[in-house]
C-alpha positions as CSV (number, residue, x, y, z in Angstrom):
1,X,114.1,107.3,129.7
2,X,112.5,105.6,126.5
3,X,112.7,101.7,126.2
4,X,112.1,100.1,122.8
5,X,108.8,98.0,123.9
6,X,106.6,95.7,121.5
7,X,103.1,97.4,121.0
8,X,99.9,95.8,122.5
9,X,97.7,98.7,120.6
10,X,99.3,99.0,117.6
11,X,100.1,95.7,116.2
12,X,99.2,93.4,113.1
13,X,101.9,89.9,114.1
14,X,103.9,90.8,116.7
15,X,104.0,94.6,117.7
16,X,107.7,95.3,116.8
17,X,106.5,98.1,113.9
18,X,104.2,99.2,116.1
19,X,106.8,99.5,119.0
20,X,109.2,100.9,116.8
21,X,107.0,103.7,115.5
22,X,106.4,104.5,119.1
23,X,109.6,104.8,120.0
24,X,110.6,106.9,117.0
25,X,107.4,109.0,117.2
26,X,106.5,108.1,113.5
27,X,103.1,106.0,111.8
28,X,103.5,102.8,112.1
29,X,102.5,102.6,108.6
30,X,105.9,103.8,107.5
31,X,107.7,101.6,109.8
32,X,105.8,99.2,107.9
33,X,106.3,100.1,104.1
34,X,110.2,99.7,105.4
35,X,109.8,96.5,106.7
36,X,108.6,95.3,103.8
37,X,110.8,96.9,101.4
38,X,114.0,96.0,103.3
39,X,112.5,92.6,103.1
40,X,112.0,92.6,99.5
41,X,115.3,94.0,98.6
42,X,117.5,92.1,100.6
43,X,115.9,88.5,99.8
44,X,114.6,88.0,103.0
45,X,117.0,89.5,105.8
46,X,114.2,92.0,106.7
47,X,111.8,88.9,107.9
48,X,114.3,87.1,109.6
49,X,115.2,90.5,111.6
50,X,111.3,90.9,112.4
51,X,111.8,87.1,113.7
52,X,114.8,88.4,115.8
53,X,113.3,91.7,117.3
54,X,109.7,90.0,117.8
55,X,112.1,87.5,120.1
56,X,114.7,90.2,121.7
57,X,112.2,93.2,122.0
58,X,110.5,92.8,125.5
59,X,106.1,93.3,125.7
60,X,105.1,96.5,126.5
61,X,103.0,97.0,129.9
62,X,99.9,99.0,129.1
């Protein structure tokens, strides 16, 4: 079973892009560009959802 887990490899703040992408089998990059166009275009609900998933999204192990 997957679990939606924070990255410790692929991470620039937090490791919730990283995590994502690793969960969805995509580049991180992408997961990236989203983030920051979901957080241009909706005046800053995309950051404060990064704050929330950096907080609710457990650490990964390895």
């Amino acid at each position: 079973m997957k679990r939606l887990l924070k990255s410790q490899t692929d991470r620039k703040l937090c490791g919730v892009c990283g995590g994502i992408a690793e969960y969805f089998c995509v580049d991180s990059t992408l997961i990236r560009l989203i983030a920051v166009a979901i957080t241009i275009f909706s005046v800053g609900l995309g950051l404060i959802g990064y704050i929330a998933a950096a907080i609710i999204i457990p650490e990964s192990n390895h």
